[in-house]
C-alpha positions in Angstrom: 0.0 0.0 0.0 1.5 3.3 -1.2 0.8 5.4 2.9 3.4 2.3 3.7 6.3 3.5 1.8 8.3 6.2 1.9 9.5 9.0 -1.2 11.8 6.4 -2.8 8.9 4.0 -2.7 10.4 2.1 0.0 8.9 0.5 2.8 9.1 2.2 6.5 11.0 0.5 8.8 8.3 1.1 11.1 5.5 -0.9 9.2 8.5 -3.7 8.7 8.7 -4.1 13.0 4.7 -4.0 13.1 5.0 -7.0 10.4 7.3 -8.6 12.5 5.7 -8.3 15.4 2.5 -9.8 13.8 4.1 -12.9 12.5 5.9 -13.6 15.5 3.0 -13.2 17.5 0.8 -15.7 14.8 4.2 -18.1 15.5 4.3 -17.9 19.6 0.6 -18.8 19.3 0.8 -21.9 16.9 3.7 -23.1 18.6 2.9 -23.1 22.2 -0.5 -23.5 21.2 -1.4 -21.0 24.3 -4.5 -18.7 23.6 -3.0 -15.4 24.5 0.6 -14.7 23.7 1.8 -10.9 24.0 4.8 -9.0 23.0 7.4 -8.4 26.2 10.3 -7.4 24.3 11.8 -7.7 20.7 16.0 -7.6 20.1 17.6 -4.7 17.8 16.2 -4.8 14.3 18.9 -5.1 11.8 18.0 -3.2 8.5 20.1 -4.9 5.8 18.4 -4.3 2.9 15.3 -2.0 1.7 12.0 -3.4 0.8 10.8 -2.0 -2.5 7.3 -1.3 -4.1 6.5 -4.6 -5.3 8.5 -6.3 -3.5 7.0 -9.6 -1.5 8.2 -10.3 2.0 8.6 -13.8 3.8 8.2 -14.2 7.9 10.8 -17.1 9.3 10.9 -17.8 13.2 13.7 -20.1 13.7 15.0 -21.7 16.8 12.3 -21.3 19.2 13.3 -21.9 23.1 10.0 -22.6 25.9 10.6 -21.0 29.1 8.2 -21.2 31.9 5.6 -18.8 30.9 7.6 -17.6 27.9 8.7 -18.0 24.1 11.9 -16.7 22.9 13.2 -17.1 18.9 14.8 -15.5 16.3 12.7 -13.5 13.3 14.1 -12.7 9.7 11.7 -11.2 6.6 13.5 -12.5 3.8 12.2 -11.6 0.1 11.7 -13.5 -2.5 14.9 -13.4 -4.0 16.4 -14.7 -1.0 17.8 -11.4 0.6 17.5 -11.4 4.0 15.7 -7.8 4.8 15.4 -7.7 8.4 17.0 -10.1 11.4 16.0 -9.9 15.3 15.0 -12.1 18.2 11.7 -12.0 20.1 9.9 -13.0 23.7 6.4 -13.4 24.0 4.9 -14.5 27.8 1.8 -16.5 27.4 -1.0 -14.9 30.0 -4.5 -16.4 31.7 -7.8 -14.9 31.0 -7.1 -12.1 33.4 -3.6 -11.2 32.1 -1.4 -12.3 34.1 1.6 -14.4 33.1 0.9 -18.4 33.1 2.9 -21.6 32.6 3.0 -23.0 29.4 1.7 -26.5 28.1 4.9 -27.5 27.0 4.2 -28.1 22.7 6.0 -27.8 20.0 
Protein backbone atom coordinates (compact mmCIF):
# COMPACT_ATOMS: atom_id res chain seq x y z
CA UNK A 1 0.00 0.00 0.00
CA UNK A 2 1.47 3.34 -1.22
CA UNK A 3 0.85 5.40 2.90
CA UNK A 4 3.45 2.27 3.69
CA UNK A 5 6.32 3.47 1.81
CA UNK A 6 8.32 6.20 1.95
CA UNK A 7 9.49 8.96 -1.18
CA UNK A 8 11.75 6.43 -2.84
CA UNK A 9 8.94 3.98 -2.67
CA UNK A 10 10.41 2.07 0.05
CA UNK A 11 8.89 0.51 2.83
CA UNK A 12 9.13 2.19 6.52
CA UNK A 13 11.00 0.46 8.81
CA UNK A 14 8.30 1.08 11.09
CA UNK A 15 5.50 -0.94 9.16
CA UNK A 16 8.52 -3.67 8.73
CA UNK A 17 8.72 -4.09 12.97
CA UNK A 18 4.73 -3.98 13.05
CA UNK A 19 5.00 -7.01 10.41
CA UNK A 20 7.27 -8.61 12.50
CA UNK A 21 5.66 -8.29 15.41
CA UNK A 22 2.48 -9.77 13.82
CA UNK A 23 4.11 -12.90 12.49
CA UNK A 24 5.93 -13.57 15.50
CA UNK A 25 2.96 -13.24 17.51
CA UNK A 26 0.78 -15.70 14.76
CA UNK A 27 4.19 -18.05 15.49
CA UNK A 28 4.30 -17.87 19.65
CA UNK A 29 0.57 -18.79 19.27
CA UNK A 30 0.81 -21.87 16.85
CA UNK A 31 3.65 -23.06 18.61
CA UNK A 32 2.86 -23.15 22.22
CA UNK A 33 -0.49 -23.53 21.18
CA UNK A 34 -1.44 -21.03 24.29
CA UNK A 35 -4.50 -18.69 23.61
CA UNK A 36 -3.03 -15.39 24.53
CA UNK A 37 0.58 -14.67 23.72
CA UNK A 38 1.80 -10.86 24.04
CA UNK A 39 4.83 -8.98 22.97
CA UNK A 40 7.43 -8.42 26.15
CA UNK A 41 10.34 -7.40 24.25
CA UNK A 42 11.81 -7.75 20.73
CA UNK A 43 16.02 -7.56 20.14
CA UNK A 44 17.59 -4.74 17.77
CA UNK A 45 16.24 -4.83 14.30
CA UNK A 46 18.92 -5.14 11.78
CA UNK A 47 17.99 -3.21 8.54
CA UNK A 48 20.09 -4.92 5.80
CA UNK A 49 18.41 -4.29 2.94
CA UNK A 50 15.34 -2.01 1.73
CA UNK A 51 11.97 -3.39 0.77
CA UNK A 52 10.79 -1.98 -2.45
CA UNK A 53 7.32 -1.32 -4.13
CA UNK A 54 6.46 -4.61 -5.34
CA UNK A 55 8.45 -6.33 -3.47
CA UNK A 56 7.02 -9.61 -1.48
CA UNK A 57 8.20 -10.27 2.04
CA UNK A 58 8.59 -13.82 3.81
CA UNK A 59 8.17 -14.21 7.85
CA UNK A 60 10.78 -17.15 9.27
CA UNK A 61 10.95 -17.77 13.15
CA UNK A 62 13.74 -20.09 13.75
CA UNK A 63 15.04 -21.71 16.82
CA UNK A 64 12.33 -21.34 19.22
CA UNK A 65 13.30 -21.86 23.09
CA UNK A 66 9.99 -22.57 25.85
CA UNK A 67 10.64 -20.99 29.15
CA UNK A 68 8.22 -21.22 31.92
CA UNK A 69 5.62 -18.78 30.87
CA UNK A 70 7.60 -17.63 27.91
CA UNK A 71 8.67 -17.97 24.11
CA UNK A 72 11.87 -16.68 22.88
CA UNK A 73 13.18 -17.12 18.91
CA UNK A 74 14.79 -15.50 16.25
CA UNK A 75 12.67 -13.48 13.33
CA UNK A 76 14.12 -12.72 9.73
CA UNK A 77 11.68 -11.19 6.64
CA UNK A 78 13.45 -12.53 3.76
CA UNK A 79 12.24 -11.58 0.14
CA UNK A 80 11.70 -13.54 -2.55
CA UNK A 81 14.86 -13.41 -3.98
CA UNK A 82 16.36 -14.73 -0.97
CA UNK A 83 17.83 -11.44 0.61
CA UNK A 84 17.48 -11.36 3.99
CA UNK A 85 15.71 -7.83 4.82
CA UNK A 86 15.44 -7.69 8.40
CA UNK A 87 17.00 -10.09 11.43
CA UNK A 88 16.00 -9.89 15.34
CA UNK A 89 14.98 -12.13 18.22
CA UNK A 90 11.72 -12.01 20.05
CA UNK A 91 9.89 -12.97 23.68
CA UNK A 92 6.40 -13.43 23.98
CA UNK A 93 4.85 -14.54 27.76
CA UNK A 94 1.75 -16.55 27.38
CA UNK A 95 -1.02 -14.93 29.99
CA UNK A 96 -4.47 -16.40 31.72
CA UNK A 97 -7.84 -14.92 31.04
CA UNK A 98 -7.09 -12.14 33.38
CA UNK A 99 -3.64 -11.24 32.13
CA UNK A 100 -1.40 -12.25 34.07
CA UNK A 101 1.63 -14.40 33.08
CA UNK A 102 0.88 -18.41 33.07
CA UNK A 103 2.91 -21.61 32.57
CA UNK A 104 3.02 -22.96 29.35
CA UNK A 105 1.69 -26.48 28.06
CA UNK A 106 4.87 -27.55 27.02
CA UNK A 107 4.22 -28.13 22.69
CA UNK A 108 6.05 -27.84 19.97
Amino acid sequence: MVQNLGLNRMLFGGNMMAWLDEAAGIFAHEYTGEKYMVTLRFGGFEFHHPVREGDIVHFYCMNPKIGRTSISFDVEAVRTDGTVVVQTSAVFVALDESGKPKAIEKRG
